[in-house]
C-alpha positions as CSV (number, residue, x, y, z in Angstrom):
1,X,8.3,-22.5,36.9
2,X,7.5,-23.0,33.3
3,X,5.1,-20.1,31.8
4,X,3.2,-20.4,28.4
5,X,2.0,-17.3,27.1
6,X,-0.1,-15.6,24.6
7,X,-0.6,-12.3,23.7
8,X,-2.7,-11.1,21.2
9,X,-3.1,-7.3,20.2
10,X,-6.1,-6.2,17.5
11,X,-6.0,-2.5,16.5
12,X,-8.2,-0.6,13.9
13,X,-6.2,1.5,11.7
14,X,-7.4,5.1,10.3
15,X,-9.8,5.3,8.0
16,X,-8.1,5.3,4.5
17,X,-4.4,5.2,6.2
18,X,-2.0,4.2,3.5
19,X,0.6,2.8,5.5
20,X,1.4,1.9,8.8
21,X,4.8,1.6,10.6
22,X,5.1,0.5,14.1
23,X,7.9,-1.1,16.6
24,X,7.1,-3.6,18.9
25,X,8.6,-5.4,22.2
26,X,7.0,-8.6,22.5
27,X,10.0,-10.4,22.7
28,X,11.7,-12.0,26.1
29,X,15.5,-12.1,26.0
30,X,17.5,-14.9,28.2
31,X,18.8,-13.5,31.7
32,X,19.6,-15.5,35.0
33,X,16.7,-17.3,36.0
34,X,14.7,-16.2,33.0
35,X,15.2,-19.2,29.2
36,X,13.1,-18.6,26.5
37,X,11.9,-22.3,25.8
38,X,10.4,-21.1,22.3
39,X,8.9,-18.0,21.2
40,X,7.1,-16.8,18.0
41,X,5.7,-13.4,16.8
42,X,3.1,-13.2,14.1
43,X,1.2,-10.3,12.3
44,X,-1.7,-10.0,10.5
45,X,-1.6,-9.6,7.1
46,X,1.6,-10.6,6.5
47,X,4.2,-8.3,5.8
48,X,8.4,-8.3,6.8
49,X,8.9,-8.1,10.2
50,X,12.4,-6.5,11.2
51,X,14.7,-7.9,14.2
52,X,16.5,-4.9,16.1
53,X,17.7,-4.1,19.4
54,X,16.6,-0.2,21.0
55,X,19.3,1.5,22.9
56,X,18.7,-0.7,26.1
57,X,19.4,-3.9,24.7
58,X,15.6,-4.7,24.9
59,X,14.7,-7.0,21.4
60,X,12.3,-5.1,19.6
61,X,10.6,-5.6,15.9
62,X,9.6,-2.8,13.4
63,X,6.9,-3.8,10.6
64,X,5.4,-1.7,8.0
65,X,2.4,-2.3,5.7
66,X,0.5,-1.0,2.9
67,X,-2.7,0.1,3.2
68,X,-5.5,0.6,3.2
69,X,-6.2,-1.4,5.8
70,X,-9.2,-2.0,8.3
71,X,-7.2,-3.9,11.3
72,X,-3.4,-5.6,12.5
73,X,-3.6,-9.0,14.5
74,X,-0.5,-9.2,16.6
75,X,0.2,-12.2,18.0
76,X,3.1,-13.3,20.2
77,X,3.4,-16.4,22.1
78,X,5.9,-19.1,23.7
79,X,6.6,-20.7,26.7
80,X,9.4,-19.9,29.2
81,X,11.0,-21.3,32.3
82,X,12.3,-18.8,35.3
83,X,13.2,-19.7,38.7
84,X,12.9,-17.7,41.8
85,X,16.3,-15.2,42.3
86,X,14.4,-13.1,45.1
87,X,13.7,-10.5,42.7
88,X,17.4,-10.0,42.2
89,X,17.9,-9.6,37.9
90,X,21.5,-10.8,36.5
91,X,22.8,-11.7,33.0
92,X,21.4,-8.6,31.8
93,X,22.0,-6.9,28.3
94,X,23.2,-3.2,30.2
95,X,24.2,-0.8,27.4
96,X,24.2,1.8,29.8
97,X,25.7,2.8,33.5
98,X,23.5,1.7,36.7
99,X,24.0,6.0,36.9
100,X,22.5,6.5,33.7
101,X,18.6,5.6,35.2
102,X,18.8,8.4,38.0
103,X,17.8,11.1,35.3
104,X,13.8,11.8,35.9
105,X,11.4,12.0,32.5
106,X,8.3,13.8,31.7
107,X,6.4,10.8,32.9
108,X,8.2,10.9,35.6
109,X,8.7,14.7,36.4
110,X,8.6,15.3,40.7
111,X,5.4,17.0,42.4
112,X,5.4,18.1,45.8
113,X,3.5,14.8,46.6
114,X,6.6,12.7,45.4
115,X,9.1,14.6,46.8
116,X,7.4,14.6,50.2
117,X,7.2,10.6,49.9
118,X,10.9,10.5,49.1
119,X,11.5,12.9,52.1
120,X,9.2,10.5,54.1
121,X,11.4,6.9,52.8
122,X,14.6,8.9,53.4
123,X,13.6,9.4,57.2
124,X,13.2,5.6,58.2
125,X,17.0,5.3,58.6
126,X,17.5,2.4,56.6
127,X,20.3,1.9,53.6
128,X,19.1,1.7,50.1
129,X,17.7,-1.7,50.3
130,X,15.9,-1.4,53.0
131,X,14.6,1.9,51.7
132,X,13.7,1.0,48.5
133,X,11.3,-2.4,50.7
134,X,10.1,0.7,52.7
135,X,9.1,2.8,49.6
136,X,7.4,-0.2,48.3
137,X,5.4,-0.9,50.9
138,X,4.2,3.1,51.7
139,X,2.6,2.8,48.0
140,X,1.2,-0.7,48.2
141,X,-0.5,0.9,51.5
142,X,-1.9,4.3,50.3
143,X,-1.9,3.6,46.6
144,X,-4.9,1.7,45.1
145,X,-4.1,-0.6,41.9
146,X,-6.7,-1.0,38.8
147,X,-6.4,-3.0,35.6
148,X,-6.0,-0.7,32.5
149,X,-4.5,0.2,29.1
150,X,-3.1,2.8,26.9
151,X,-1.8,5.6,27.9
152,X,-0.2,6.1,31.8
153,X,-0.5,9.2,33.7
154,X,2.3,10.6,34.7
155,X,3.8,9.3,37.8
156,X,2.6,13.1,39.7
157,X,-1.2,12.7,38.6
158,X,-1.0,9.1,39.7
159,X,0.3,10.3,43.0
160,X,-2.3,13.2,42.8
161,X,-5.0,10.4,43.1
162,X,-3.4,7.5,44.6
163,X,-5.0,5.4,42.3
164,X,-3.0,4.2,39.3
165,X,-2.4,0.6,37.4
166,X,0.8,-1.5,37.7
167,X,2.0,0.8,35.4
168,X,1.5,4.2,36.8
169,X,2.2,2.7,40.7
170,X,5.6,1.9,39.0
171,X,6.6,5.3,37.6
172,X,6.1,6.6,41.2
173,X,8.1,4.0,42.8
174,X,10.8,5.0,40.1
175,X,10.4,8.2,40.5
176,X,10.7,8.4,44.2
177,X,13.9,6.2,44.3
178,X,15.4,8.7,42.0
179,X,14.8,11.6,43.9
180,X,16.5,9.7,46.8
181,X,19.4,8.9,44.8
182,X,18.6,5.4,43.7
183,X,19.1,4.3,39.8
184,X,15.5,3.0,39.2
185,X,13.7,2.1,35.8
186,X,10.9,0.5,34.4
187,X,10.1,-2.9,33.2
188,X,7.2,-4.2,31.4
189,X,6.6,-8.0,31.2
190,X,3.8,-10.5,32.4
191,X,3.3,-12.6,35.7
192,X,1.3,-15.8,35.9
193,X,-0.7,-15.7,39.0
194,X,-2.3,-18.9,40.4
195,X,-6.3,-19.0,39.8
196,X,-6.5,-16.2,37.4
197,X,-5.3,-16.4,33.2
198,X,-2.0,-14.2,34.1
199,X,-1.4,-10.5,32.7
200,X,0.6,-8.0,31.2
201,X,2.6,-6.5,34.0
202,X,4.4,-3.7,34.6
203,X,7.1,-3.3,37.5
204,X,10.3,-1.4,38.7
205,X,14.0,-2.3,39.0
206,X,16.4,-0.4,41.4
207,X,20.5,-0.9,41.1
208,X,21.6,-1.3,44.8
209,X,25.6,-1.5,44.5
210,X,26.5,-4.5,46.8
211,X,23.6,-6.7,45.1
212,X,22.8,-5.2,41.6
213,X,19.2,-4.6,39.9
214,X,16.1,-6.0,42.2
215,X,12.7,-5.7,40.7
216,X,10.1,-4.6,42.7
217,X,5.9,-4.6,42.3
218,X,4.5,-2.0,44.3
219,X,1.0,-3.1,43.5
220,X,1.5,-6.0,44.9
221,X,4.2,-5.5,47.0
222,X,6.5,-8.1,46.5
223,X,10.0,-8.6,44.9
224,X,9.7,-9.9,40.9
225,X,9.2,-14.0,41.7
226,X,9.8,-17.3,38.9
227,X,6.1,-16.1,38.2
228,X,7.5,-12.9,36.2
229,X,8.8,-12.9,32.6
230,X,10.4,-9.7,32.0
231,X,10.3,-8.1,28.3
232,X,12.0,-4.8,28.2
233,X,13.2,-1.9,30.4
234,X,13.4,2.0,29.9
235,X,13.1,5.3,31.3
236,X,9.4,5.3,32.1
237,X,6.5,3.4,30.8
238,X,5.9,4.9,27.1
239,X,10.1,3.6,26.8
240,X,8.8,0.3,27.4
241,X,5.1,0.1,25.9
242,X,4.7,-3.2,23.8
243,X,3.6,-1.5,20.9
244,X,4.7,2.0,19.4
245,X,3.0,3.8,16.4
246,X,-0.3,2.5,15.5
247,X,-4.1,3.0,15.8
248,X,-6.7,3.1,18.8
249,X,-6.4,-0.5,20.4
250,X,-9.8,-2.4,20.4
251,X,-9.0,-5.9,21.6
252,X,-5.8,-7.0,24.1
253,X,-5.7,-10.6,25.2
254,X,-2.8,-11.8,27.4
255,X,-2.5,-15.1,29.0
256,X,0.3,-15.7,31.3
257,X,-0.2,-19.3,33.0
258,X,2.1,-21.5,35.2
259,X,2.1,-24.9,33.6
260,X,4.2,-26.4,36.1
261,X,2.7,-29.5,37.7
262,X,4.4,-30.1,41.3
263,X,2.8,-27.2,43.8
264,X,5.1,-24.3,44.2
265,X,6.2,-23.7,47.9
266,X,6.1,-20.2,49.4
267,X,8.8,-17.4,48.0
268,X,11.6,-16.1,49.9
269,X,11.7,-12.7,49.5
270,X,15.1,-11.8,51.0
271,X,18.2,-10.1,49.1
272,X,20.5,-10.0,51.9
């Protein structure tokens, strides 16, 4: 599948704020089944824009400008092709051990509702694959999804209400494979979905030993398809928000659409 997107970010600064400093990951890296075709990233006003890498390989950019300042235009925007790997992520930058994503955050701290859906996913007998399908499917069941930004709850409020976005339905499924021993992390990116102009997307990735990381979208309870670019992974979902550091958010735009011509035929969704 070949994916154009655009995503455009408008935020009103402070009142008389002198300078403003913020890191951003807009910016898709290649992977198996994931090439950047071209890519650009553009702020408004123009100021240096600094290439880095964070700690998890992810491609981030820090900017700073002098203020004062009413608004910053963000805008990043490209076109890349994936192909279907049944959710199954390879060619990774990995800085860090598969063990390393089974410590819990405060955004993903256990309540007794977590815990007893780990208990519940650990009592269907299956191995870690199938458990982590089973897990998947319990929240996509009893969990309601809604469109939303800023700020996530953490993964107990969102299990408190069973209401979250893709987001906050991820941090429980993360949350829940860690507390039955599965390495599990977030990852934000965007998905092109036929009908619709596409989104910003967060899902989940869990390391299974015999096949490696496989993402999975408990909102819409499938295995990450060609119709996912993935950005950046973390800990939670504030170690992978787009943008770091900056005023209220008035505008988000995001435009994920497949531009492939011939119809796609239906996804296989196995990893054995």
């Amino acid at each position: 599948m070949r994916i154009r997107i655009r995503h455009e970010v408008r935020h009103r600064l402070e009142p008389n704020l002198r300078t403003a400093t913020a890191t951003i990951r807009v910016t898709p890296r290649n992977h198996v089944g994931q090439h950047i075709l071209r890519w650009s990233l553009d702020i408004v006003p123009d100021c240096r824009i600094y290439p880095q890498e964070d700690a998890f390989g992810n491609l981030t950019h820090t900017f700073s400008l002098e203020g004062p300042g009413e608004h910053i235009t963000l805008l990043a925007e490209g076109e890349v092709e994936t192909q279907d790997t049944s959710g199954i992520v390879r060619g990774t930058v990995e800085r860090f051990p598969a063990s390393f994503f089974r410590r819990q955050t405060d955004l993903t701290t256990p309540s007794e509702d977590l815990t007893a859906l780990a208990e519940e996913v650990t009592k269907t007998g299956e191995d870690d694959l199938g458990r982590m399908h089973a897990l998947m499917a319990l929240i996509a069941e009893r969990f309601d999804e809604v469109e939303g930004e800023g700020a996530v709850p953490a993964a107990a409020d969102v299990a408190e209400k069973l209401v979250g976005t893709s987001a906050g339905l991820s941090q429980v499924f993360t949350c829940v494979a860690r507390l039955v021993g599965v390495p599990a992390r977030q990852v934000s990116g965007y998905a092109a979905e036929e009908g619709t102009m596409g989104a910003a997307r967060q899902w989940a990735e869990a390391y299974l030993p015999k096949i490696g990381w496989v993402g999975f979208d408990s909102g819409r309870c499938l295995c990450a398809t060609d119709a996912y670019v993935r950005l950046a992974v973390g800990l939670d979902s504030l170690g992978v928000a787009p943008i770091r550091a900056l005023g209220a958010t008035t505008v988000v735009e995001v435009k994920a659409k497949d531009t492939t011509l011939p119809t796609r035929g239906s996804q296989n969704q196995s990893q054995g």
